[in-house]
N, C-alpha and C positions, 0 to 999 in steps of 0.2 A: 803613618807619617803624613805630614803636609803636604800638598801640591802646590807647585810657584807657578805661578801662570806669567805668561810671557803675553808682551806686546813691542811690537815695530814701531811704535809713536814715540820723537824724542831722541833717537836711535841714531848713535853718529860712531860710524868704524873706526874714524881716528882718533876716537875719544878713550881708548886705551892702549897696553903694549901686552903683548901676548908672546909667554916663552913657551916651547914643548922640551917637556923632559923625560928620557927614557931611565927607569930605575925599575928593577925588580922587589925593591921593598913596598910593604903594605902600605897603604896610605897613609895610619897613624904614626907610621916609623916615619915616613919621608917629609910627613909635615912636623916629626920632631927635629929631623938632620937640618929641613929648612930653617925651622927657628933658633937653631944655636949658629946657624950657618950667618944668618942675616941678621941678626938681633930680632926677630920677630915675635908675632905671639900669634899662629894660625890656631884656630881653634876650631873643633867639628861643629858644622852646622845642627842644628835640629832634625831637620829634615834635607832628605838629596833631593837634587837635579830631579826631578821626573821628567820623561821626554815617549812620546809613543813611537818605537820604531820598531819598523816592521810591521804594524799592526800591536805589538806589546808593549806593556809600560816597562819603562824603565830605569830604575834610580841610577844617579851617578853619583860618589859619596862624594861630597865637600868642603873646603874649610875656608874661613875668612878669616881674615884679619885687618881692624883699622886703626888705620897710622894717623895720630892724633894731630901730630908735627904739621903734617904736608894735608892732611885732610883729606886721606886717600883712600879704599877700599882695594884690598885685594883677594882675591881667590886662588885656593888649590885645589883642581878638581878632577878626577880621574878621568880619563881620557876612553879606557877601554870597562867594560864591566864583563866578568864570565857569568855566564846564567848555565843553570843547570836544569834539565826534563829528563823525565821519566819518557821511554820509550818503550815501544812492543815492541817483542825479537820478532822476525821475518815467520809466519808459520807455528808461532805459539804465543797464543793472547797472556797465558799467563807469567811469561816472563816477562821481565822487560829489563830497559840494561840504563843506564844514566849517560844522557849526553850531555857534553859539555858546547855551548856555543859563544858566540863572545858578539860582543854589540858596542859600536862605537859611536861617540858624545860625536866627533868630528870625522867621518869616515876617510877625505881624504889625506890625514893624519893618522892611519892604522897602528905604524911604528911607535908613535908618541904614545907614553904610559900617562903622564899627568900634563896640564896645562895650568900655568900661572898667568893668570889673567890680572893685569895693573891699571886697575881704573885713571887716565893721567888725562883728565879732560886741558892741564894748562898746561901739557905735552913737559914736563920738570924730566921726567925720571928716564935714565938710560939706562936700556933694558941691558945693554952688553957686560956692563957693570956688576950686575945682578950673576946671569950667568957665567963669568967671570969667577964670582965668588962660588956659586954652588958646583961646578966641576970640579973644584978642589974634592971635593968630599970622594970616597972609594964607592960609595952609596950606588953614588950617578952616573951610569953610563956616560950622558951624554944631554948636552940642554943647548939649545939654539932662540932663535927668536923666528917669531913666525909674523908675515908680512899680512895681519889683519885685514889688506883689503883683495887677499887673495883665500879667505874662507869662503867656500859657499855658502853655507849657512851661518850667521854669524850671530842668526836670532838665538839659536844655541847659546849662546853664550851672555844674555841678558839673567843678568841674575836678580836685578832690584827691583 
């Protein structure tokens, strides 16, 4: 798959609205509950997020969608990924057992399962509205909105 490379040039925090949504459905599922939920059309990206953390790459799967109307881009992008290794048992090389670990897009957002990121450079859209509509669904635990200028890292979150 592709790699997106990132740059801080241009880069303005208030230049979008950012939800966290906790959901146990797969990705493909919640970007379908999203689309019938909001009239949308997420669609999976080509390639994910790649991001090195911890020393390892790692994708995070995505999807976009652009709002023709308002001239807007938005993204769904999973928040946590589980990676799984092969490990050696304690005292015998030739087993090993499979771990599972988990790696996150935004670490101090652990709880959050996906992020809706709204591109809104001419600040239009209210995010309340948004998850307003998507808590209706049984899907979604739960969706709030996240105060963008309280990400550490927000360069994570540059997708174009």
């Amino acid at each position: 798959m592709k790699k997106k490379r990132f740059s801080l040039s241009d880069f303005e925090i208030s230049d979008f609205k950012l939800i966290g949504i906790h959901s146990q459905q797969e990705p493909h599922k919640l970007a379908y509950l999203i689309n019938s939920v909001l009239g949308t059309s997420f669609k999976r990206m080509v390639s994910n997020l790649e991001l090195s953390v911890n020393g390892k790459q790692v994708g995070f799967p995505i999807f976009d969608y652009f709002n023709e109307e308002w001239d807007t881009k938005s993204y769904l992008i999973c928040n946590k990924v589980s990676l799984e290794q092969a490990s050696v048992v304690a005292n015998n090389l030739f087993e090993t057992e499979d771990l599972v670990t988990s790696e996150f897009l935004l670490k101090d957002y652990k709880r959050v399962d996906y992020l809706l990121k709204i591109d809104d450079e001419l600040d239009i859209f209210n995010p309340q509205l948004i998850v307003e509509k998507i808590v209706k669904t049984h899907q979604i635990s739960m969706a709030y909105t996240i105060d963008s200028s309280a990400i550490k890292h927000p360069e994570h979150l540059i997708l174009d």
